[in-house]
Structures are given as C-alpha cells and as structure tokens.
C-alpha positions as CSV (number, residue, x, y, z in Angstrom):
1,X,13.9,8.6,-12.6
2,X,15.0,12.3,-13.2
3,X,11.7,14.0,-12.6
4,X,12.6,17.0,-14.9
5,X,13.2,14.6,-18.0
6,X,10.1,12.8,-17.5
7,X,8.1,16.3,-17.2
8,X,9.9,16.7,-20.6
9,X,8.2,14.0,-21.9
10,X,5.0,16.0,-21.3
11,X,5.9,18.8,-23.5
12,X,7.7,17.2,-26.1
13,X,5.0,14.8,-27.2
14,X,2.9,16.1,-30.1
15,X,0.6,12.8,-30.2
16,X,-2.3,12.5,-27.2
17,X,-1.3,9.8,-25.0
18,X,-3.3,6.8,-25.0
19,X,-4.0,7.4,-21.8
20,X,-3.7,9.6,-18.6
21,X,-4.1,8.3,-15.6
22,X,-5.3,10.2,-12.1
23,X,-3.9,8.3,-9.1
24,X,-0.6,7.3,-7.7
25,X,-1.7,4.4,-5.5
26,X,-1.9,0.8,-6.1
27,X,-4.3,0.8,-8.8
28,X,-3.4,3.9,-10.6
29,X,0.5,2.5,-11.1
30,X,-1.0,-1.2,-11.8
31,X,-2.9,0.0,-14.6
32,X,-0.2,2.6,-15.9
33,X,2.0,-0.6,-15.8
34,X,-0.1,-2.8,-17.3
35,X,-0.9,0.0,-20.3
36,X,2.9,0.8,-20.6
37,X,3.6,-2.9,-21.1
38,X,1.0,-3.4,-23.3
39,X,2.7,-0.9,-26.1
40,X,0.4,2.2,-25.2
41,X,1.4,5.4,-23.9
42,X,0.6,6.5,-20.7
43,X,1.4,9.5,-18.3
44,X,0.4,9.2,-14.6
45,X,-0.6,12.2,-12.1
46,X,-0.3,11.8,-8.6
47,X,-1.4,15.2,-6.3
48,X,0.9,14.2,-3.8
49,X,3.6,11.4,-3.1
50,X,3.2,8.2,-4.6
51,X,0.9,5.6,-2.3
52,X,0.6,9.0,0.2
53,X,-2.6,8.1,0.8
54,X,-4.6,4.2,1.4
55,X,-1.6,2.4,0.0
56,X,1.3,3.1,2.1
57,X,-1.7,2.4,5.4
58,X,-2.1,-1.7,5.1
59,X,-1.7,-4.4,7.6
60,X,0.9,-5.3,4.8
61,X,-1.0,-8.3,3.7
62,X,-1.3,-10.0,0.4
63,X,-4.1,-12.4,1.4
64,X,-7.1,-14.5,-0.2
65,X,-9.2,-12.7,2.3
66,X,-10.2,-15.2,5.4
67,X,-12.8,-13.1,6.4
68,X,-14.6,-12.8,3.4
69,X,-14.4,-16.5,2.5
70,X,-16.9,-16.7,6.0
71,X,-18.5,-14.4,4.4
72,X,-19.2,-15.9,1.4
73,X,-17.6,-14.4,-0.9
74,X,-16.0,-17.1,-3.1
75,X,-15.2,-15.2,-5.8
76,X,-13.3,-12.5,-4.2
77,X,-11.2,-15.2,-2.4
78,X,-10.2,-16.9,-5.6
79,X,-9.5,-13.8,-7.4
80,X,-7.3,-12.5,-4.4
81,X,-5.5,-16.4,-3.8
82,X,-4.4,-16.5,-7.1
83,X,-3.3,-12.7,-7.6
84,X,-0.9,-13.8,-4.4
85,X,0.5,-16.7,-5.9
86,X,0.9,-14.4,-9.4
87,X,2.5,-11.5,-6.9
88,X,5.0,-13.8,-4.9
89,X,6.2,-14.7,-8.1
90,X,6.4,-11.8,-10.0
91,X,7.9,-9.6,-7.1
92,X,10.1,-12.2,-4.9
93,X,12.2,-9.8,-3.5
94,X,9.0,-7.9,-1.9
95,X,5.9,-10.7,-1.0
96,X,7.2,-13.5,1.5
97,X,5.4,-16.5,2.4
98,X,4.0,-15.2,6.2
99,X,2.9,-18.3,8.7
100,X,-0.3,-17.6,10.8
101,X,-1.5,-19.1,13.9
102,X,-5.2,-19.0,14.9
103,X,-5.3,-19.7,18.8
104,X,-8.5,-21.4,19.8
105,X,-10.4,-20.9,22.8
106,X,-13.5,-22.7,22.9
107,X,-13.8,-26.5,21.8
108,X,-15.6,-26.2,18.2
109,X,-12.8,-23.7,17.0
110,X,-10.0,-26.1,15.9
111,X,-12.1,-28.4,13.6
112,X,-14.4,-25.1,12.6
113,X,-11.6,-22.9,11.5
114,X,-9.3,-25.7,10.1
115,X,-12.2,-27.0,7.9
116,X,-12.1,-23.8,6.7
117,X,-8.5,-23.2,5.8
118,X,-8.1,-26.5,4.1
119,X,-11.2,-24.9,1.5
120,X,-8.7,-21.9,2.0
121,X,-5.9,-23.8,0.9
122,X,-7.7,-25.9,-1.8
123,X,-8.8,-23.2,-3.3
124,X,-5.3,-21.2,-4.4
125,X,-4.2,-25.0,-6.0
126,X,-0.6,-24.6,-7.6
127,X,-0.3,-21.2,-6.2
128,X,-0.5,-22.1,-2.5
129,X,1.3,-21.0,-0.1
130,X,1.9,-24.0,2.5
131,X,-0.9,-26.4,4.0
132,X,-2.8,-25.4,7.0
133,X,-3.0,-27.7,9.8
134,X,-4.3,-28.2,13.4
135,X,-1.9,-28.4,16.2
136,X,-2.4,-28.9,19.9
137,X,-2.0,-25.7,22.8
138,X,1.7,-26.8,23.6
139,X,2.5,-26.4,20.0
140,X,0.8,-23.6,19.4
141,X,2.3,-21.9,22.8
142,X,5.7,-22.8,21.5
143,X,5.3,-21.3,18.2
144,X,4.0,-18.0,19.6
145,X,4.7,-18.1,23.2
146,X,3.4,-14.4,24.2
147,X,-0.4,-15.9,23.4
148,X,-2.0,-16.0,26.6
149,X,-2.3,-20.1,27.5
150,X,-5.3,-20.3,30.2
151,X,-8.2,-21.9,28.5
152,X,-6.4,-22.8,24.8
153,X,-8.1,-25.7,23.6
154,X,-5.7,-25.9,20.1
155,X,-4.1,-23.3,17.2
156,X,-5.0,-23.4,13.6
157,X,-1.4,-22.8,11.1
158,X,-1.7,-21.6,8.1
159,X,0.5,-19.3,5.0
160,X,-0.7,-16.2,3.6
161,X,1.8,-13.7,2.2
162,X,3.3,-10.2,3.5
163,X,4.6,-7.0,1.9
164,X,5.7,-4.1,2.4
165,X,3.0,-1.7,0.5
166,X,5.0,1.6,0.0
167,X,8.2,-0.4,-1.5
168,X,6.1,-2.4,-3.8
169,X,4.3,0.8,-5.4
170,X,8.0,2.6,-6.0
171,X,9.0,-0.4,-7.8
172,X,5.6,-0.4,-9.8
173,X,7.1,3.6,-10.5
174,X,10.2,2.3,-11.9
175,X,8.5,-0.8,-14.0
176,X,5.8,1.5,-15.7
177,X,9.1,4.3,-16.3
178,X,11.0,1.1,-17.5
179,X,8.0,0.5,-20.3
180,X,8.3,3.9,-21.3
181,X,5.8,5.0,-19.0
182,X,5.3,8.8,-17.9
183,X,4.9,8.6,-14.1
184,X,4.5,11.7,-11.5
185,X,4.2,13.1,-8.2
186,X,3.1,16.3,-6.8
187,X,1.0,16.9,-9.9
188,X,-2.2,17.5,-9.1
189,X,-5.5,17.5,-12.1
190,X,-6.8,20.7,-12.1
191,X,-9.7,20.4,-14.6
192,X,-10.8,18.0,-17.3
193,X,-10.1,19.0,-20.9
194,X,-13.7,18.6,-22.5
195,X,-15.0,18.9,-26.5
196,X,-18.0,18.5,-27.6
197,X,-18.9,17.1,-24.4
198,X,-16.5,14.0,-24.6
199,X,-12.7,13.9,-22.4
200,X,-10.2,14.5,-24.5
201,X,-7.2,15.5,-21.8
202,X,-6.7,16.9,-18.6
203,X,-5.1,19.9,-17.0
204,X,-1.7,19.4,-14.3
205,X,-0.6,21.5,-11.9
206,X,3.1,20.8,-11.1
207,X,3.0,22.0,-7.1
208,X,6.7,22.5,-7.1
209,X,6.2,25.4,-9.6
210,X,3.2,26.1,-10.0
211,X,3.0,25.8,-14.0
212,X,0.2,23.9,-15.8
213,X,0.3,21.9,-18.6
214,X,-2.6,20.6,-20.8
215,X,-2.2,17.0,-21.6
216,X,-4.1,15.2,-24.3
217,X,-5.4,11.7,-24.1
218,X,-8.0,9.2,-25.4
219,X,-9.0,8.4,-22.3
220,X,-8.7,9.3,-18.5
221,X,-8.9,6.7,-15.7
222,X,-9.9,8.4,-12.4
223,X,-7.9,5.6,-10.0
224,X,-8.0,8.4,-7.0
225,X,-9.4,6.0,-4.6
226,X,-11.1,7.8,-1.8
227,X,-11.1,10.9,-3.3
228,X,-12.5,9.4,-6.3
229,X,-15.7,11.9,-5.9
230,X,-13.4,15.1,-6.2
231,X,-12.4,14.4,-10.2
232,X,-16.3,13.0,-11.1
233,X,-17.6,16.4,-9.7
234,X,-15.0,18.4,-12.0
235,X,-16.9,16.1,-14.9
236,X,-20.8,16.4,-13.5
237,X,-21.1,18.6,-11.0
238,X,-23.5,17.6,-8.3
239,X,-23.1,13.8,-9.2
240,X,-24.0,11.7,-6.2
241,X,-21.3,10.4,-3.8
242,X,-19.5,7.1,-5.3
243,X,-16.9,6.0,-2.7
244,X,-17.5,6.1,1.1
245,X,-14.2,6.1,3.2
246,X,-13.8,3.9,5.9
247,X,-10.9,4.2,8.2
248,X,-8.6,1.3,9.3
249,X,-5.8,1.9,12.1
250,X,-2.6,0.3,13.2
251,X,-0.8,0.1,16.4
252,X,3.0,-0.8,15.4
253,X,4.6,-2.3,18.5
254,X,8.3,-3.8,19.7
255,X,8.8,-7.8,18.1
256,X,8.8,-8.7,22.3
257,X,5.2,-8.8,21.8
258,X,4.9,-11.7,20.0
259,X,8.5,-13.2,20.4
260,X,8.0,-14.7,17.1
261,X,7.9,-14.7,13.4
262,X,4.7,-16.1,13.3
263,X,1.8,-14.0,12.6
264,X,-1.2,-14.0,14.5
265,X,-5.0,-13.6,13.6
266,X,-8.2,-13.6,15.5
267,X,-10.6,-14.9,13.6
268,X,-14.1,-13.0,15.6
269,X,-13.3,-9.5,18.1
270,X,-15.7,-8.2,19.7
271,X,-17.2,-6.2,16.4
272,X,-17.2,-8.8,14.7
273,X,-14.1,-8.3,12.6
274,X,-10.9,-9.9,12.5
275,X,-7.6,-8.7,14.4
276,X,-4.2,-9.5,12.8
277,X,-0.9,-9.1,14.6
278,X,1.8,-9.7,12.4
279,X,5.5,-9.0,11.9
280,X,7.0,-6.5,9.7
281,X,10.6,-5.6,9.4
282,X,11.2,-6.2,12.7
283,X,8.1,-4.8,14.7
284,X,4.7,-6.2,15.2
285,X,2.0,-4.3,13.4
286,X,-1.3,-4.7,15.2
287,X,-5.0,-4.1,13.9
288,X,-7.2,-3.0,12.7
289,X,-10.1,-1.6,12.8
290,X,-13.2,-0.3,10.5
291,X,-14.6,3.4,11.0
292,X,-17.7,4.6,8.3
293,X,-15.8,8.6,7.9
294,X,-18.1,11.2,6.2
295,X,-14.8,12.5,4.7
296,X,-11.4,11.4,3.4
297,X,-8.3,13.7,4.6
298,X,-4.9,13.4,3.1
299,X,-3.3,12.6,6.6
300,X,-6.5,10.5,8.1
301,X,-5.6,10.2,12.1
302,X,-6.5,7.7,14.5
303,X,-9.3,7.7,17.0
304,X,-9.1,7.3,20.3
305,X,-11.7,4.7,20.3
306,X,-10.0,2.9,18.2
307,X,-6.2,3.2,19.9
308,X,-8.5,2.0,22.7
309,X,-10.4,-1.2,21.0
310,X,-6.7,-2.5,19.4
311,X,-5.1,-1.8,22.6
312,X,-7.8,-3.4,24.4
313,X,-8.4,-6.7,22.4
314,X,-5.0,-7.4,21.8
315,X,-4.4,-7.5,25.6
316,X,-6.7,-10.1,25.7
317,X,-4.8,-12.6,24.0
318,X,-1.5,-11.7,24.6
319,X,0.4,-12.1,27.9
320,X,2.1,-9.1,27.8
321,X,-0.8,-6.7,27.7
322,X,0.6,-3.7,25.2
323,X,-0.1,0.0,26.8
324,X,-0.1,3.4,25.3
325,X,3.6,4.0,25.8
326,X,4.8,0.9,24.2
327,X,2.7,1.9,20.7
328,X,6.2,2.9,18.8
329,X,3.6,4.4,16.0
330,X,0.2,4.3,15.2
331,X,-0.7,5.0,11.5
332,X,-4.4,5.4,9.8
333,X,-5.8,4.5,6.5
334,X,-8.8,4.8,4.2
335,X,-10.3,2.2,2.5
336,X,-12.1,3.6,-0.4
337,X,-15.9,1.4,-0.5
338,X,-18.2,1.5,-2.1
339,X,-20.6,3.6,-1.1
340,X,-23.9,1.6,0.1
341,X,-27.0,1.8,-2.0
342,X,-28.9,1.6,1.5
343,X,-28.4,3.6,4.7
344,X,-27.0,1.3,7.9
345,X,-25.1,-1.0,6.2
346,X,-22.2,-2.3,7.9
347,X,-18.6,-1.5,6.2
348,X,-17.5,-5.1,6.6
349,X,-20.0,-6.3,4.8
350,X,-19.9,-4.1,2.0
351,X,-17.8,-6.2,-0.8
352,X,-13.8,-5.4,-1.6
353,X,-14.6,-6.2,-5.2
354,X,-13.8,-3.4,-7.0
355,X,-16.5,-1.6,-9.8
356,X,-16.2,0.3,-12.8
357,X,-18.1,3.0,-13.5
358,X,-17.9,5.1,-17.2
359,X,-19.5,8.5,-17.4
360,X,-21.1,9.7,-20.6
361,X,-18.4,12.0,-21.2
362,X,-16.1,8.7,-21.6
363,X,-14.3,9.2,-18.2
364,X,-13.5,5.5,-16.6
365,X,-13.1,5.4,-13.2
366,X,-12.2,2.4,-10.6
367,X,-13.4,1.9,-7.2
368,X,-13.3,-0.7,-4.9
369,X,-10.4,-3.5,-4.3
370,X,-7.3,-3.8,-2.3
371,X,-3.6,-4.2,-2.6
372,X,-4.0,-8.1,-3.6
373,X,-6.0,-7.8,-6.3
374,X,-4.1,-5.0,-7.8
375,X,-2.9,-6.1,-11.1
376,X,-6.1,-8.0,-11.8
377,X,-8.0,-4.2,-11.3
378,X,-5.6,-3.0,-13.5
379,X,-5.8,-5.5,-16.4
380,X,-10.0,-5.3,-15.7
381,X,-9.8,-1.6,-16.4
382,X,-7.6,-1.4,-19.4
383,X,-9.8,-3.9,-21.1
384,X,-12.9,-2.2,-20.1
385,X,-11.3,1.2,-21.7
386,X,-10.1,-0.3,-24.7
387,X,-13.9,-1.6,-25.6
388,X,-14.7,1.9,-25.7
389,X,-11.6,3.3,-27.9
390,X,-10.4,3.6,-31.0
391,X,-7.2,1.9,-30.7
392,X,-5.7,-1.3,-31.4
393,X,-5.9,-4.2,-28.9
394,X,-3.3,-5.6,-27.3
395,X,-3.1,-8.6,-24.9
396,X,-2.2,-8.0,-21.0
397,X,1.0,-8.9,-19.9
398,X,1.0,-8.5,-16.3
399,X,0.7,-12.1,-15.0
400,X,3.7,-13.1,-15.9
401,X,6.1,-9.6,-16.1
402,X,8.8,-9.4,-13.6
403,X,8.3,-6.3,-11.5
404,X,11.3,-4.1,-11.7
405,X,14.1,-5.1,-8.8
406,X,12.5,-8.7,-8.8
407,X,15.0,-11.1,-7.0
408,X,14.9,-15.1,-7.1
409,X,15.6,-16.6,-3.4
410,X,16.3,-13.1,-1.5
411,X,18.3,-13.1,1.4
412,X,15.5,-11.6,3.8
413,X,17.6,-10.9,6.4
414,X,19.6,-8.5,4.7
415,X,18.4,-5.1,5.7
416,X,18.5,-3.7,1.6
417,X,16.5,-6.9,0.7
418,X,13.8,-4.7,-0.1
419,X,15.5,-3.1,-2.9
420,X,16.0,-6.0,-4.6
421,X,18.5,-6.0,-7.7
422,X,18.9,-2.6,-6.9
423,X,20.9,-3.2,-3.7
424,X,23.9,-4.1,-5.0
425,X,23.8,-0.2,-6.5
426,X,23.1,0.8,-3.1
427,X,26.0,-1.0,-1.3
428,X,28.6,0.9,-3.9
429,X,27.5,4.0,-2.6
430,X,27.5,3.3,0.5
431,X,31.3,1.4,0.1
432,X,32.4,4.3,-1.7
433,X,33.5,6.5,1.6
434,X,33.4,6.6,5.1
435,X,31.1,9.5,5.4
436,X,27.8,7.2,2.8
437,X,28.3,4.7,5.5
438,X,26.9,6.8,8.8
439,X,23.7,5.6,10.2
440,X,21.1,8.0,10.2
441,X,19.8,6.5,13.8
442,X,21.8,4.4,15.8
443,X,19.5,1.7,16.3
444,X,18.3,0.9,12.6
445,X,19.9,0.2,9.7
446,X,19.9,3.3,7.1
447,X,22.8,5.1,5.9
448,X,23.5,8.1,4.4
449,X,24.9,6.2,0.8
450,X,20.8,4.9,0.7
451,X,19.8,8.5,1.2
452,X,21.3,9.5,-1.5
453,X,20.4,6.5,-3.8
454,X,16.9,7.1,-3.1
455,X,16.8,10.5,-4.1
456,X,18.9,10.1,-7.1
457,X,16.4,7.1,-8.4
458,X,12.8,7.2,-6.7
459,X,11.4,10.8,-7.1
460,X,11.6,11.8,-3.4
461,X,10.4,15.3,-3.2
462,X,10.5,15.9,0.7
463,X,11.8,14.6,4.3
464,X,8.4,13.0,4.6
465,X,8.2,11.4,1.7
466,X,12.2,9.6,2.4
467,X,11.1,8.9,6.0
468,X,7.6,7.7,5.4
469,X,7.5,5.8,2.2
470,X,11.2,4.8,1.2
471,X,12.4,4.2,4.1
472,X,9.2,2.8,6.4
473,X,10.3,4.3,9.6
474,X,7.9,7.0,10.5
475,X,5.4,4.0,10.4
476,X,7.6,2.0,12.4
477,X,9.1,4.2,14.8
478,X,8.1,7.7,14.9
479,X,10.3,9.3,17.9
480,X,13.2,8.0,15.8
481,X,12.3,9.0,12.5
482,X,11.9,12.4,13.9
483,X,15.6,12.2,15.2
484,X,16.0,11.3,11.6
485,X,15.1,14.6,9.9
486,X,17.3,16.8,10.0
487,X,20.1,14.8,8.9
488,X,17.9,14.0,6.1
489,X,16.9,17.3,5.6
490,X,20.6,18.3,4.8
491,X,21.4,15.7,2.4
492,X,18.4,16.7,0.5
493,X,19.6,19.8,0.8
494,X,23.5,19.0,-0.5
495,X,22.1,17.2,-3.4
496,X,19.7,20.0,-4.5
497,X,21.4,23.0,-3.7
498,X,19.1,24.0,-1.2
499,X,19.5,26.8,1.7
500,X,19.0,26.6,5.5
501,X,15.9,27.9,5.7
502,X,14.8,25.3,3.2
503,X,16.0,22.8,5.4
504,X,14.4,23.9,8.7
505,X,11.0,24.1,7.0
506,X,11.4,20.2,5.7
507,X,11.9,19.5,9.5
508,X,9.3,21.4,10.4
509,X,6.9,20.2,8.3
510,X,7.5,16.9,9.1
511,X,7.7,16.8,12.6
512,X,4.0,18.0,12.1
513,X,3.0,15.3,10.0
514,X,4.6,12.7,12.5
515,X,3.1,14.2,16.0
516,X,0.2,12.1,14.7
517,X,2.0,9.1,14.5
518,X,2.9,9.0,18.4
519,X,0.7,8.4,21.0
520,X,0.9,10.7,24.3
C-alpha cells in the first residue's frame, strides 16, 4: 500500500489495462475488485480521498430497504436483502446484525408494520437476519427506554445490518491491491484519450505533483457518482444532465439519547420519509433527510432546515428532546439519482436501482444504487462491459470472496475490531514502546502506534483524510477531532519528513473542513 510503487505500476506497464476505472467510492472499488478478481487488470482514479465524497456520508446501514418495500419496489428489496446476507458474510469483521424497534402510536401500526416485516423477513430466506416480531409498550419501553411512552399502543422488532462505510471501502482498497489491482487517490482524470472517435485511455493528474500520465485501457467506467456529469461532458460536450444530487444529513449525538443498542426507525415523519436513529461506535447517528441540490460540492453542508426538521422530529419521540448544543457533529451527503425524466418528481420516489448508460464512444458509466447493493453494481457493470469487449470472459467471483481483514466471530467490543485481521499488526506497534501507546484524545480510544499503522498501510495523504475516514471521529465528534490534529499533523510529519510549516497548514486546512461539522 506504498502509493509510489503502485504509481510505478502505471509507468511500467507496456500493455493497456483492461480497464480504468474513474471513482473511488463504493462502486468504483466494488467493480475494480470484482475485475481484479476476475484475472483482468485494472487501475483506479480517485480525484480526491477514497469514499471522500457519498460513501463515507451514510446512516451506516446495509439494509433491504423498508421504505421502498412500501413502496413497491420488490425487486430492489430482494436484490439489497440478499447483497446483506452476502456482505455479513463476506466482511464479518465490518457488517453486524443491528436490532430495530418501530414504536407504534396509533392502534393499526403494530399488526400494519409487522405484516410487513414478516414479508421483510420472508423475503431474505437463508440470509436473514433474525425474525421480526410484535411486542407490547412495556417491552418496547424496556428495550429503548428514552422513547417517549404516552400514547404507545406496541413496538415492531426487527434485524437489519450496520457498517461502518468509510472502513469497509479501505478494506475494498487493500482487496482490489491484494488481486493485483492498481488503486489511487488524489488523482484526478483530466481528459479522455480518444481515437477514431472510440475511448481508448484516459489522462491522470497526480495532485501531489502535479505530473500526468496517459493511461491506456479497453474500456473506462465513469463510477464518479454525483459528479458523474463532469467526465460525460469531457466525452460529449453539452450532453444533458444524468445524475441529480440529493442531499441527506446526519445529526450524530451522545449514546444517552437512546440508552440502548437498539436502533430505532420511524416508519412515516412528517415528509413522508423514514427517520432512523441508530448506534454507531458508541454515538447515536440520527436522520436523515432528502434535499433535491441543483449542484454536488466536494464538502456538501447541512442546511438549517434540515438541522431543524431532524432536531425537531426526533424530539418527538424521544424523551430527552436533543438541542443544538448536544449535536456532537453533523455531517452531509449526496445521493447521486437519477435524474427525473419529468419536472416535480419527488426524490423519494425516484428508484435506488442503479442504471447503466454506454456512450457511442464505448464509455460505461454507472449511476444509481447504494452502499448495499454494491458488489451486485459492480458484477452488473463488468458484465455489461465485457459484452462490448474484445476480451475473454471470466466468471464473477465476488459472492463468495472474503474481503481483505475479514474476521469470523469478532470481538465487537474491542475498539481495533474494525481492522479486522489486521489488528493484531496494529497492537505490535502499539506494544512496541511507551510513546505508540499515547492517546491522541483522552476520551477515545486511538493511539499514536494506529497512527502510524494507518499511514504506513492505507494511503492517507492528509490530517483530514486520518481524522475523517480512518479513524471516524470528525463524523463522530468534531470538537475532539480538532484537538486531534495537530498531534496528528506531527506524526505525519515524522514519518514523511515534513517541515513545520507543512504541519500548520494540515491543521489549518482541516480545522476548515471540520467548522462545518459543528453546529453553533
């Protein structure tokens, strides 16, 4: 995971690569995993950090999708059941079995919703999760006891999984590396290589130095997500908009808000949309909500309406109304949709299915989907590309390949569980002396020793991108993961030789970055 040895790889190969892929998200690394397993070569390009954007912002979920089984969208809900049960098993250490409770209100609710949940159920077969059921308001109130009691008629239980996003994409990094896979960050596609009016390779700006490379490849996957529309306007100019963004927030919030490690969803808020409170390494992330944008930024931040609706609708239900100063961080995301055919309609009723689109100049690219359905958008690609290439098939591999770290039976309440087999590196180095054993913050977990793992195995190329997407604490706690910085800025600095100055600008630039993430 030496990024100057697989920027080597780029020069030194003489053959075009099989394929290039534009994206460092949850699809892009699904299908550069899936092609690197499959025997073809493959070199990713990521413009910035690896899941910077939509895929480090999820209510950390891997779910059939409750909401759009009411919706009726069947399909969608098998496809996403059965790419959680595929997940749980092929990434142990990362996707837990999550409980939910449903707290009812009015007298129909039990027998509606559990009706529906035992379809829910019947529906992922083997690859359940646990059996929903119907309990009465005293359980219920015991299971979650911060719900607010007056006027609960019953609770609906039942199991959908939970992740954490960013984690699960960096061991996606070291899987497609593992396969021989050429995977990168802050490289950013410049232009699209073009003869005789066909893709035939891509130009990459590495932003750390500024020099370009020209990369072959029989065919380019755009997998940018929202930004999708930026690389099929380097191909056709002009070309009308694919992917509307529509933002999601989250309110992140002390585990005394709940008071339990059961998750909670409400099935219908007030825009008609669900709200999910549920726990996640020890907080309670809260949300969230669904904003049509006319434009998709790098750092999307929250709205005040929609601080306000979260804040607002969760004190409805909880007894323990949470206020602006208890919101420890508050994080935004984009979902990339697709964009309606016809003005007005609503975003939650435009379909998470994902779509592929191929341009006459043979660029593929993949829109559409979520985190769940990953590997399945991956494996639907590469099959789609292969139709149109010159290149001998081979079979997808991906439903039953162990992820890289993947862990039988973890001990979840170790703090390094999310590391998987790769914690037991990680406790060396931090064993090894008194100084890799430091905190970093007195009241969580990370050391120094981890620190320096990370950067010596998972491509960190900033402060942020250690305190956002290794470790998850800007997105847990943003005053501490500014106290953070600076310590981390000099053991960046130590292992890369870098000055002062160097330093102070890391902090800077991330205390920027994480102003948004508190809430005044």
């Amino acid at each position: 995971m030496k990024r100057e040895s697989v920027i080597s790889q780029l020069t030194d190969k003489d053959e075009p690569f099989d394929f290039v892929v534009i994206g460092g998200g949850a699809t892009g690394l699904g299908v550069a995993v899936d092609a690197a397993t499959r025997g073809y070569s493959v070199a990713l390009f990521e413009q910035n950090d690896f899941t910077k954007g939509t895929s480090s912002r999820s209510t950390k979920l891997v779910h059939g999708g409750v909401r759009y089984l009411a919706q009726g969208d069947v399909s969608l809900v098998l496809e996403a059941l059965r790419e959680r049960g595929l997940l749980r098993k092929n990434a142990p250490h990362l996707v837990k079995d999550q409980k939910f409770l449903i707290p009812c209100y009015r007298w129909w609710e039990g027998p509606f919703y559990a009706i529906g949940l035992i379809l829910y159920d019947l529906m992922a077969g083997k690859l359940g999760l646990g059996r929903s059921i119907c309990i009465g308001p005293k359980r219920a109130l015991k299971t979650v006891p911060r719900l607010v009691p007056k006027g609960m008629t019953a609770g609906i239980i039942y199991h959908d999984g939970q992740f954490d996003d960013s984690r699960l994409a960096m061991h996606l990094v070291r899987s497609a590396i593992d396969a021989g896979g050429c995977v990168l960050n802050y490289m950013k596609v410049t232009s699209l290589v073009k003869e005789k009016g066909k893709i035939v390779g891509v130009v990459v700006c590495d932003r750390e130095t500024d020099i370009s490379y020209t990369i072959k490849a029989r065919c380019v996957i755009n997998a940018t997500g929202v930004f999708a529309d930026d690389i099929l306007q380097m191909d056709e100019p002009g070309k009308r908009r694919t992917v509307r963004p529509s933002q999601g927030v989250h309110l992140v919030l002390d585990s005394s808000f709940l008071e339990s490690d059961c998750a909670v969803m409400i099935p219908k808020t007030s825009d008609g949309r669900v709200l999910f409170a549920v726990p996640w390494h020890n907080k309670v992330v809260v949300g969230t909500t669904d904003t049509l944008m006319d434009h998709a930024d790098e750092e999307p931040v929250a709205l005040e309406k929609e601080i306000d609706f979260i804040l607002e609708t969760a004190g409805k239900y909880l007894t323990k109304p949470p206020k602006r100063s208890d919101v420890l961080s508050v994080f935004a995301g984009l979902r990339p949709l697709a964009a309606p055919r016809s003005e007005g309609t609503k975003t939650k009723e435009i379909s998470r299915s994902h779509k592929l689109i191929r341009e006459k100049s043979g660029l593929i690219t993949i829109i559409g989907g979520k985190w769940t359905t990953y590997r399945k958008m991956a494996q639907d690609t590469l099959d789609y590309a292969i139709r149109y290439m010159h290149v001998p098939t081979h079979d997808c591999v991906t439903e039953t390949f162990s992820i890289h770290g993947s862990k039988p039976d973890p001990d979840f309440s170790d703090p390094l569980y999310v590391y998987g087999s790769d914690a037991e590196e990680i406790k060396q180095i931090i064993q090894s002396s008194p100084e890799m054993s430091e905190r970093l913050h007195p009241d969580y977990h990370y050391t120094v020793g981890e620190v320096v793992w990370i950067i010596r195995n998972e491509m960190p190329r900033s402060v942020e991108d250690i305190l956002a997407r290794r470790f998850r604490i800007l997105f847990m706690d943003a005053r501490a993961a500014i106290a953070m910085a600076p310590r981390v800025a000099v053991i960046l600095a130590k292992e890369w030789g870098k000055d002062e100055d160097w330093q102070s600008m890391q902090v800077k630039n991330f205390n920027q970055i994480a102003s948004n993430y508190i809430l005044n």
